[in-house]
N, C-alpha and C positions, 0 to 999 in steps of 0.2 A: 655645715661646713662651707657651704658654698655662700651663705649669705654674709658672710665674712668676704669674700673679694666684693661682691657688691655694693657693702655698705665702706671697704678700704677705695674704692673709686668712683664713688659716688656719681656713676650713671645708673639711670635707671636701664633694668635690661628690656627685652622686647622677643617676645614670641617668633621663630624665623622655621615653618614649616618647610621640608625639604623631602622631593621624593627620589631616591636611592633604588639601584637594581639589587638583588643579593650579593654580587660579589661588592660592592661598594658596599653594605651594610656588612658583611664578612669583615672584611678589609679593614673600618672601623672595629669590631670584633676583637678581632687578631692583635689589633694594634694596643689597645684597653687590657686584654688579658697579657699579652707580652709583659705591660707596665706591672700588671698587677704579679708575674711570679717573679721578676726581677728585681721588681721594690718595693711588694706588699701592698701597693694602693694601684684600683682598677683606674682607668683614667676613662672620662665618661665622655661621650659623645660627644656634649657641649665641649669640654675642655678641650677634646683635639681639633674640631672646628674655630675655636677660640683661637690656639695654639696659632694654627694655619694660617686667621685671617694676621692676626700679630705679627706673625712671620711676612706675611706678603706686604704686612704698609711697611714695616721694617726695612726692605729691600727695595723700596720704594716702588712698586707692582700699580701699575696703572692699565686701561682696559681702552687707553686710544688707540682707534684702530685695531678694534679686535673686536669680530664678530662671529664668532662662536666657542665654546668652550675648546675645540683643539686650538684653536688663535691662541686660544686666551693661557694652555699649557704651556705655548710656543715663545709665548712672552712668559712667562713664568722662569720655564728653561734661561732665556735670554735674560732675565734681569736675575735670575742667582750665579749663571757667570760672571753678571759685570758687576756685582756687590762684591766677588770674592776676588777679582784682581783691581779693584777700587781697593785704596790703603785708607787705613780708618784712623780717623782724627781721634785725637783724646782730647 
């Protein structure tokens, strides 16, 4: 199933190793099985990473001037406020 988004966006994908404490691999967890008893499909690791990075170019999420992961929430926080009181062009 998944080689179906693959071959519909024709990038090639790439191997991206990531080390996770427990509760961040929970937390993924939780979030995959939530998916899976509310809508019968588990949603897998890749996907909510996927999801995430999509969502943060979407919002236009940039890493100037941010040097360290809580920076980096900080602007996270700060640009889904200013995406959500920006009015969206159609």
């Amino acid at each position: 199933m998944e080689n179906k988004g693959m071959e519909k966006q024709g990038n090639i994908k790439h191997r991206v190793i990531t080390m996770l404490d427990r509760d961040e691999l929970e937390f993924l967890d939780k979030l995959g099985k939530d998916a899976l008893f509310s809508t019968g499909h588990k949603l897998s690791y890749n996907e909510i990473l996927r999801a995430l990075i999509d969502f943060s170019k979407e919002i236009g999420l940039s890493a100037q001037n941010v040097d360290s992961d809580e920076a980096l929430k900080r602007k996270l926080f700060e640009q889904i406020r200013i995406s959500l009181i920006k009015p969206k062009t159609v």
